[in-house]
C-alpha positions in Angstrom: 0.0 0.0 0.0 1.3 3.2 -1.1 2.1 6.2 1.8 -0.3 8.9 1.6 0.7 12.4 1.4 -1.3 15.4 1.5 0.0 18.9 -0.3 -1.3 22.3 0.4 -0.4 25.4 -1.7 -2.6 28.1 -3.3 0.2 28.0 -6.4 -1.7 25.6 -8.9 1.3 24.8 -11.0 3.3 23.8 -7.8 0.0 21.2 -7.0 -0.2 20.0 -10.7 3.8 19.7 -10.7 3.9 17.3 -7.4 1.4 15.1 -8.5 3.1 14.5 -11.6 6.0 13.8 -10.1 5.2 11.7 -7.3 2.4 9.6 -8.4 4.3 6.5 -8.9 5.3 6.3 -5.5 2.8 8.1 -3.6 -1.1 8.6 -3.0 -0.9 12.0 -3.6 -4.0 14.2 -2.6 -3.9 18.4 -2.9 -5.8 21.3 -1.5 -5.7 24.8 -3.1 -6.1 26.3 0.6 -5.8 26.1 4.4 -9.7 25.4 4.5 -9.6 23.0 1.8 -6.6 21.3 3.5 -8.4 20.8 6.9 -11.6 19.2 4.7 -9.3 16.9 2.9 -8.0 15.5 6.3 -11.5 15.0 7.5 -12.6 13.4 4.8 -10.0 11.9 3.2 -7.0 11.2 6.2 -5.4 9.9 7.6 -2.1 11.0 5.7 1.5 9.8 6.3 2.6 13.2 5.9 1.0 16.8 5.4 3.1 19.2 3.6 1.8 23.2 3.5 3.0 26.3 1.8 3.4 29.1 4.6 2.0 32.0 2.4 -1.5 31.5 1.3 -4.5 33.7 1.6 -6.7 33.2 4.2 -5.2 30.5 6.7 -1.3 30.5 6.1 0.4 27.5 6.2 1.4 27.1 9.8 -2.1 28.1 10.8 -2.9 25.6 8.9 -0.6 23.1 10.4 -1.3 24.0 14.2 -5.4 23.0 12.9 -4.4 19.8 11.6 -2.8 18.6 14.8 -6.3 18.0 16.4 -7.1 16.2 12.9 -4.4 14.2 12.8 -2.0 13.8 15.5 0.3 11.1 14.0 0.8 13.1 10.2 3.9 14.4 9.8 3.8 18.2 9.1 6.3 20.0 6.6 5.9 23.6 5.9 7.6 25.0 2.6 8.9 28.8 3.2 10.6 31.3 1.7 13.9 32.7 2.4 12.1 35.9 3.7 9.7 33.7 6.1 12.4 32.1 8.2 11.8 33.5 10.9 8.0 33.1 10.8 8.5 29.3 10.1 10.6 28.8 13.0 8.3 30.1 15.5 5.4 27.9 13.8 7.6 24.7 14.2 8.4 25.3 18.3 4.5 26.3 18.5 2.5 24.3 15.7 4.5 20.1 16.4 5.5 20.9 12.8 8.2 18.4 12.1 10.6 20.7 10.0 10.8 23.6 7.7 12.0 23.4 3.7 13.0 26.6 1.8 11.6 26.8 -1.9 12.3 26.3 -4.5 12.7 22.5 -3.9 14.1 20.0 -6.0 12.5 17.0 -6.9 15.1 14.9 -5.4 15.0 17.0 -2.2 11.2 16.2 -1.9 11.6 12.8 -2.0 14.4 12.4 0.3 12.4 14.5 2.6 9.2 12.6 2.0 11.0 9.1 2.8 12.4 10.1 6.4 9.1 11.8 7.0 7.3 8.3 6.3 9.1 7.1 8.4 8.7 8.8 11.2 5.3 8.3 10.4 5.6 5.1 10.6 7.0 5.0 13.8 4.4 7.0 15.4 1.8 4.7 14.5 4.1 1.7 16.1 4.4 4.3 19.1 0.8 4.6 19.4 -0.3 1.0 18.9 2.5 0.1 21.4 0.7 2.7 23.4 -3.0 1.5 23.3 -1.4 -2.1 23.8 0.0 -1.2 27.5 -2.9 1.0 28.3 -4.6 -2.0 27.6 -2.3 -4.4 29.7 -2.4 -2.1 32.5 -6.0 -2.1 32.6 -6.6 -5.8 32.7 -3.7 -5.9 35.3 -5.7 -3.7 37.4 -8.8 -5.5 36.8 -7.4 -8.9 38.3 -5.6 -6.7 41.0 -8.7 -5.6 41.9 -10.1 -9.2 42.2 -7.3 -10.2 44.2 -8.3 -7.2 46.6 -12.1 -8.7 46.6 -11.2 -12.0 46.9 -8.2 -11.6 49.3 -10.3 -9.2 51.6 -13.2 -11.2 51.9 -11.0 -14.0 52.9 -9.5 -12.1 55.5 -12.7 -10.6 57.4 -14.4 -13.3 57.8 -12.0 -15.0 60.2 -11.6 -11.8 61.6 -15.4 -11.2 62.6 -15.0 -14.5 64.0 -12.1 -13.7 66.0 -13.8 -10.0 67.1 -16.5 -11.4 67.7 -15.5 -14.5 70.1 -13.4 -11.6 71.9 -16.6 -9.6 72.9 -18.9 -12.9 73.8 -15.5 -14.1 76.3 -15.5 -10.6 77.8 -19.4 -11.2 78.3 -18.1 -14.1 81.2 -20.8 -16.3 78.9 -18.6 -19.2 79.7 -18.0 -18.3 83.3 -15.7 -15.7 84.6 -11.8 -14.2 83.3 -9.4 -12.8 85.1 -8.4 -9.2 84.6 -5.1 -10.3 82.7 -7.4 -12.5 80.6 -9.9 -9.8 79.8 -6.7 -7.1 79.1 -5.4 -10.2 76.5 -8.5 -10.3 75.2 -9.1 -6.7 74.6 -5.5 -6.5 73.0 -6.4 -9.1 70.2 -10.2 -7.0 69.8 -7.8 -4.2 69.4 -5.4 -5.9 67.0 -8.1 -7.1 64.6 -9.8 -3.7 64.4 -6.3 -2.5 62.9 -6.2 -4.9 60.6 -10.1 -4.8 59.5 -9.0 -1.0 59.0 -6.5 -2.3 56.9 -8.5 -4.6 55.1 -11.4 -2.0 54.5 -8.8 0.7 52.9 -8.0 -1.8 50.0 -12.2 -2.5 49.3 -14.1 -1.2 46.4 -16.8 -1.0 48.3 -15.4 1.7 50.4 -16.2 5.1 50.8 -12.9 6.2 48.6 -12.7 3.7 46.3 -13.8 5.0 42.4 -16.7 2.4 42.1 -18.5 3.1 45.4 -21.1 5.7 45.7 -19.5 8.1 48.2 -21.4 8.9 51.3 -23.7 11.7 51.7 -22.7 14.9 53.2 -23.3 16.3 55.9 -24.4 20.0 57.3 -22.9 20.4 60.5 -21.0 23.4 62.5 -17.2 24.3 62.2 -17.1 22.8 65.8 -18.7 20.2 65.8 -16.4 19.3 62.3 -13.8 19.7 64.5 -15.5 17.6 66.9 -16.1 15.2 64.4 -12.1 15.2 63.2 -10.6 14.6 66.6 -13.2 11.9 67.6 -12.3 9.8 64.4 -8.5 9.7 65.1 -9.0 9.9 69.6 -7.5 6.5 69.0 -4.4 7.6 66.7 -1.3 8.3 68.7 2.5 8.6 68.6 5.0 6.2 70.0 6.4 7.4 73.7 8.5 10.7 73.7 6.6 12.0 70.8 3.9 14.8 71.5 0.6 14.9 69.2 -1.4 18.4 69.3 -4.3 19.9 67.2 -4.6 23.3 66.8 -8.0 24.5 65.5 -7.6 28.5 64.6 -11.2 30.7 65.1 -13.6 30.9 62.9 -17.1 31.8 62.6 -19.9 29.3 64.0 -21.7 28.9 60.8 -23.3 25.6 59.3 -21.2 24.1 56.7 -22.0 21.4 54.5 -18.8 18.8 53.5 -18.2 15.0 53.1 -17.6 14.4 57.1 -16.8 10.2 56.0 -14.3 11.0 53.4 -12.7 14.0 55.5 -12.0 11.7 58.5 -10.8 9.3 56.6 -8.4 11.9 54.7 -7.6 12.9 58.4 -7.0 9.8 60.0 -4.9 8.6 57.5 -2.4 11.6 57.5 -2.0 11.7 61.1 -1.9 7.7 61.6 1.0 8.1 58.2 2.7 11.0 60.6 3.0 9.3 63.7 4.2 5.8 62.1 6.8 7.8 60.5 8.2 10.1 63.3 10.7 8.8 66.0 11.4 11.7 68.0 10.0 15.3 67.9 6.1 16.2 67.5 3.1 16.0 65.1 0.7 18.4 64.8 -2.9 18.9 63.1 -3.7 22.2 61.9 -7.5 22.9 61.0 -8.9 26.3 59.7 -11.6 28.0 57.5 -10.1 30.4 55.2 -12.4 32.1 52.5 -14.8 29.2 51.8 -12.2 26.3 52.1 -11.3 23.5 55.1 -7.4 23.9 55.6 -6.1 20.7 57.1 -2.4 20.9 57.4 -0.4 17.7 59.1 2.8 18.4 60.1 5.5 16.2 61.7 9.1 16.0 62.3 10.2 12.5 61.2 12.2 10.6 58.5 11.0 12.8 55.7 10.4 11.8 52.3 12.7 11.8 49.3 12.5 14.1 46.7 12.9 11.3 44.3 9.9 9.3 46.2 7.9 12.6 46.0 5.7 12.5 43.3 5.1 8.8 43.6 4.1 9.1 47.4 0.1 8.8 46.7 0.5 5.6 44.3 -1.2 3.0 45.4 1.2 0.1 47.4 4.1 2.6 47.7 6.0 3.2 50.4 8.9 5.8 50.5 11.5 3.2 51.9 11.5 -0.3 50.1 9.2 -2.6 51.5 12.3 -5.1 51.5 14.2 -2.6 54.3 11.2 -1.0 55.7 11.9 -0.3 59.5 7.9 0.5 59.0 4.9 -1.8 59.0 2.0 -0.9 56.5 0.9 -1.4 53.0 1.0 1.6 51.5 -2.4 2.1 51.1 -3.1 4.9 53.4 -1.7 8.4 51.5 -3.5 6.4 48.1 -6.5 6.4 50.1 -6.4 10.3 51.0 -5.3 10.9 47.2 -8.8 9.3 46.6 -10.8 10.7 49.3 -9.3 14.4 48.2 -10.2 13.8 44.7 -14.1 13.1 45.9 -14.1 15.9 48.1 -13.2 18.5 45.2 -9.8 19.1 47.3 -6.3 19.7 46.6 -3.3 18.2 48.4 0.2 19.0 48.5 3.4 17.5 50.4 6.3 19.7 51.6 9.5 17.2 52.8 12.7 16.5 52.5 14.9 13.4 53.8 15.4 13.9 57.7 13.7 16.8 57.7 10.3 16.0 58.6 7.0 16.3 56.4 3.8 18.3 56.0 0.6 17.8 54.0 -1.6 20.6 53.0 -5.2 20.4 51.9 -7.7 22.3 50.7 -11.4 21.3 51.0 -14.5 23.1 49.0 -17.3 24.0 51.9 -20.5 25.0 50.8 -22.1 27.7 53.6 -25.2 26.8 54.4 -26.8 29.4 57.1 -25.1 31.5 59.9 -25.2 28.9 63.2 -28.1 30.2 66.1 
């Protein structure tokens, strides 16, 4: 099958001249304009390669060009210039994805050494982009069965573990006579233990509240103090290992009733302290809440390891940890900065992360509130 080449120029006798010439080795197609040339590309395209005079009436050449790009991203664009339009071509070719500039007058055995490179290239754009649907493709049937894993694996998992909670709470109930205080303080530690890991568990469902399949919760109107309220009381359990202070400071702001995801915002909050205190050894952690012109500011700051700037813009993948999980000095499963990636996408939010190696960390996010009524 012969390569397909598309030529735009308003000269007639440079569009008669070109098919002659070529139309043993080519499929050779012409347009007498810029207008004409985006028709033929909708019509008639895909071409190999698109080659366009820069002086025409109307649309010039690298107008034309910059157009065609939403046409035909794969074509290979050539404008044809002359000596006085240098310049102007070399600002179309950084702005317009033009491949290269040729001067006129061209010879004929110019053209075609010019039109077999830019086939090409061509060419390998189209292997580029086939390779490219291909792993798009692989990555989303990879994803699909890591998702059934998830299912399968989680399911597996609590339902021993409902078991275990809830023979824990029918022991502490003395229905089979009497335990000891040591007992009852084991017993609790294990109810403890398997809440932990049911959190765990729950933070890799698709059924839960942050997960892209699951119909988020609905939100909730409720006072900037009693969202604080609601904040501390979901992470009252969340604290730092001995010799490590925790403190949240909530800055004033007026009692009015907001309205805001509460579910998705404690889980964002949870998670980033619970990630804070794993992560610090010495030093403080601190939650920062505020209102500030229509927005929920939730800063989470701590002194610990830090992350690397390398690991920085992975940090909210999904199973990634900023040490190797090989020689991790820290239990987890890197779910939990993934989850408030997901839970801050819901809410409408933005996040970002200020850190350095040894030099502690701080998230900062922004929440969307919608103001419902002034509080009585």
């Amino acid at each position: 099958m012969r390569s397909r080449v598309l030529f735009v120029d308003d000269e007639p006798d440079f569009l008669a001249a070109v098919r002659t010439e070529l139309r043993r080795e080519y499929e050779v197609h012409v347009a007498g304009s810029g207008e004409e040339g985006l028709a033929a590309l909708q019509a008639h395209g895909p071409f190999d390669v698109v080659i366009s005079d820069m002086r025409m009436p109307g649309m010039d050449g690298a107008e034309f060009l910059r157009r065609s790009v939403r046409i035909a991203p794969d074509s290979v664009r050539i404008l044809l210039t002359g000596h006085s339009d240098q310049e102007s071509a070399i600002g179309a070719v950084n702005e317009g994805r033009i491949s290269k500039y040729l001067t006129k007058p061209l010879p004929a055995s110019r053209l075609r050494g010019e039109l077999r490179e830019a086939v090409l290239e061509y060419r390998r754009r189209c292997q580029l982009t086939e390779y490219s649907a291909h792993l798009l493709g692989e990555i989303q049937a990879v994803q699909r069965l890591q998702r059934e894993i998830l299912d399968n694996v989680s399911h597996e998992l609590r339902t021993p573990l409902t078991i275990i909670r809830g023979s824990c709470e029918l022991l502490q109930t003395s229905a089979f006579g009497a335990i000891s205080e040591p007992q009852s303080e084991l017993l609790q530690a294990i109810d403890e233990a398997s809440l932990r890991l049911g959190r765990l568990i729950e933070s890799s469902l698709e059924g839960s509240p942050f997960a892209e399949s699951a119909d988020p919760p609905p939100d909730t109107s409720i006072s900037y103090s009693g969202l604080v309220r609601a904040l501390k009381s979901a992470c009252a359990d969340v604290s730092p290992i001995d010799g490590v202070t925790f403190r949240w400071e909530v800055r004033p702001a007026p009692e009015e009733v907001i309205t805001t995801n509460l579910v998705l915002l404690a889980v964002v909050a949870r998670n980033l302290i619970e990630n804070a205190c794993k992560f610090t050894q010495q030093g403080s952690v601190a939650a920062v809440v505020e209102l500030d012109s229509g927005e929920l500011r939730l800063s989470v700051e701590d002194t610990g390891i830090g992350i690397p700037t390398t690991a920085r813009e992975r940090v909210f993948d999904r199973f990634r940890q900023s040490d190797s999980l090989s020689t991790s000095r820290f239990c987890g499963g890197g779910l939990g900065l993934y989850v408030v990636r997901q839970a801050v996408d819901r809410l409408g939010g933005t996040i970002a992360v200020e850190s350095g190696t040894d030099r502690g960390t701080c998230f900062r996010l922004s929440i969307p509130l919608t103001r419902a009524a002034a509080a009585a």
